[in-house]
N, C-alpha and C positions, 0 to 999 in steps of 0.2 A: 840383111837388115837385122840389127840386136834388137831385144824387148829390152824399154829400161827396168832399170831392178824396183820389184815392189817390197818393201820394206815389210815383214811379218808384224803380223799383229796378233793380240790374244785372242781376239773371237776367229779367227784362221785358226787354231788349235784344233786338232781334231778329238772335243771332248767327250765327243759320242761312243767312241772308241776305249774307252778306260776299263780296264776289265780289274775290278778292287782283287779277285782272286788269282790274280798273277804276282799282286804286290805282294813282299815280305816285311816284318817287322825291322828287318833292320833296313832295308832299305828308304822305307819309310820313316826312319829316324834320320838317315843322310838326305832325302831330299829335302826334308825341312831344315836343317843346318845348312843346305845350301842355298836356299830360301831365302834364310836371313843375311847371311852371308852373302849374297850378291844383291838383294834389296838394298843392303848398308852401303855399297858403293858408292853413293853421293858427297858420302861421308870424308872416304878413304880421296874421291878427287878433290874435294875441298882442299884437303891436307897438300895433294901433291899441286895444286895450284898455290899453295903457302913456298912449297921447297922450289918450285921455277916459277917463282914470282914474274924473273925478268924473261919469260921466255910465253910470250903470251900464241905461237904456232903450236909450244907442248901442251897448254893448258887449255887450249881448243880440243885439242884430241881429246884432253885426259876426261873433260866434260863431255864430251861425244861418246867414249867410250864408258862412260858412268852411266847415261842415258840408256844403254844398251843392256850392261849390266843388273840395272834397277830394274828393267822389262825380264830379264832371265826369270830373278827371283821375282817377279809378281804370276812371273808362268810355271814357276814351282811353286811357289806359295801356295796358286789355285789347284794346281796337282795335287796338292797334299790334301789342301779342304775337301776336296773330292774323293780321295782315298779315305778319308780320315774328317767326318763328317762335324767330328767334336774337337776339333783342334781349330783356329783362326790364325792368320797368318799377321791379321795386325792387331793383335790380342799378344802374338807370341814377340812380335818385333817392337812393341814396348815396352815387354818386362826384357827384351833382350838388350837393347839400347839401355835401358836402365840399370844395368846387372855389367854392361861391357860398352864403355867410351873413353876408349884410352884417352893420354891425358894430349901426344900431338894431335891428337884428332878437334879438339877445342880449346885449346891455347893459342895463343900467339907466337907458334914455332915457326922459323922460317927456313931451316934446317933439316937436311933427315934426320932421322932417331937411328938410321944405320950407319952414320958417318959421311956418307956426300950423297948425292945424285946418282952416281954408279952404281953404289951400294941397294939406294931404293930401287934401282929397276932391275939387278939381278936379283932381290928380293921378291918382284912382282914378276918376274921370269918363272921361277921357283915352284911360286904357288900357280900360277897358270901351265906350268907343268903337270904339277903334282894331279891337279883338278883334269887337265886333257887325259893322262893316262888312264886317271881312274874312269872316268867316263867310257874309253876306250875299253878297260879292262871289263866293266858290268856290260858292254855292250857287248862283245866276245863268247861271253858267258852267257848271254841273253837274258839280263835281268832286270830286264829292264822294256820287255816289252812292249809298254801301252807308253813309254815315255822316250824312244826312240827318235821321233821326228822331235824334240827339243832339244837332245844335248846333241 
């Protein structure tokens, strides 16, 4: 007999666990980049719900996996507030959204900005790459220790 899957939630984090003297400065500058950066997600599936307009099984997912996304960064966001007591995560994703909304992101584009649909998803290959290895890499290195059971 299987257990069904219980879907993680942020108070399941184990925040009792944070130890601020493991964390470094720079690492503590990429969690919050990545913070904002996967908070914004809702964003980026708006957009690709615009480029497969007619494909409403991709644009299921794409919101599904927004949803998912948007949970990451509110679990690094609270990471970071907890490291970094004088920083706010939606103090920082205001002036961020303010400072950076490209322009397919709120137009009426119904097109990629990469040339078709192939384009956009080795595009987001790419960066979900880029983002696995690195994660892979600090976690190797172990630097990542009180933030381990999130990435």
């Amino acid at each position: 007999m299987t257990t069904p899957y219980k879907h993680w939630t942020i108070d399941d984090l184990p925040w009792d666990k944070i130890d601020r003297s493991k964390v470094s400065p720079d690492l503590l500058k990429v969690i919050k980049a990545a913070a904002l950066v996967e908070y914004g997600a809702d964003s980026y599936a708006d957009y690709l719900c615009k480029v497969f307009a007619n494909d409403p099984e991709f644009q299921a997912l794409a919101r599904s996996w927004a949803v998912e996304e948007v949970q990451h960064g509110k679990a690094l966001g609270l990471w970071a507030e907890k490291i970094d007591p004088s920083w706010s995560m939606d103090k920082a994703m205001a002036k961020f959204r303010a400072g950076y909304t490209p322009d397919h992101f709120t137009g009426d584009i119904d097109k990629s900005v990469r040339g078709s649909r192939s384009a956009e998803m080795v595009a987001r290959c790419m960066v979900e790459t880029g983002r696995t290895e690195g994660n892979l890499q600090a976690h190797r290195r172990r630097r990542i220790p009180s933030l381990q059971t999130f990435l």
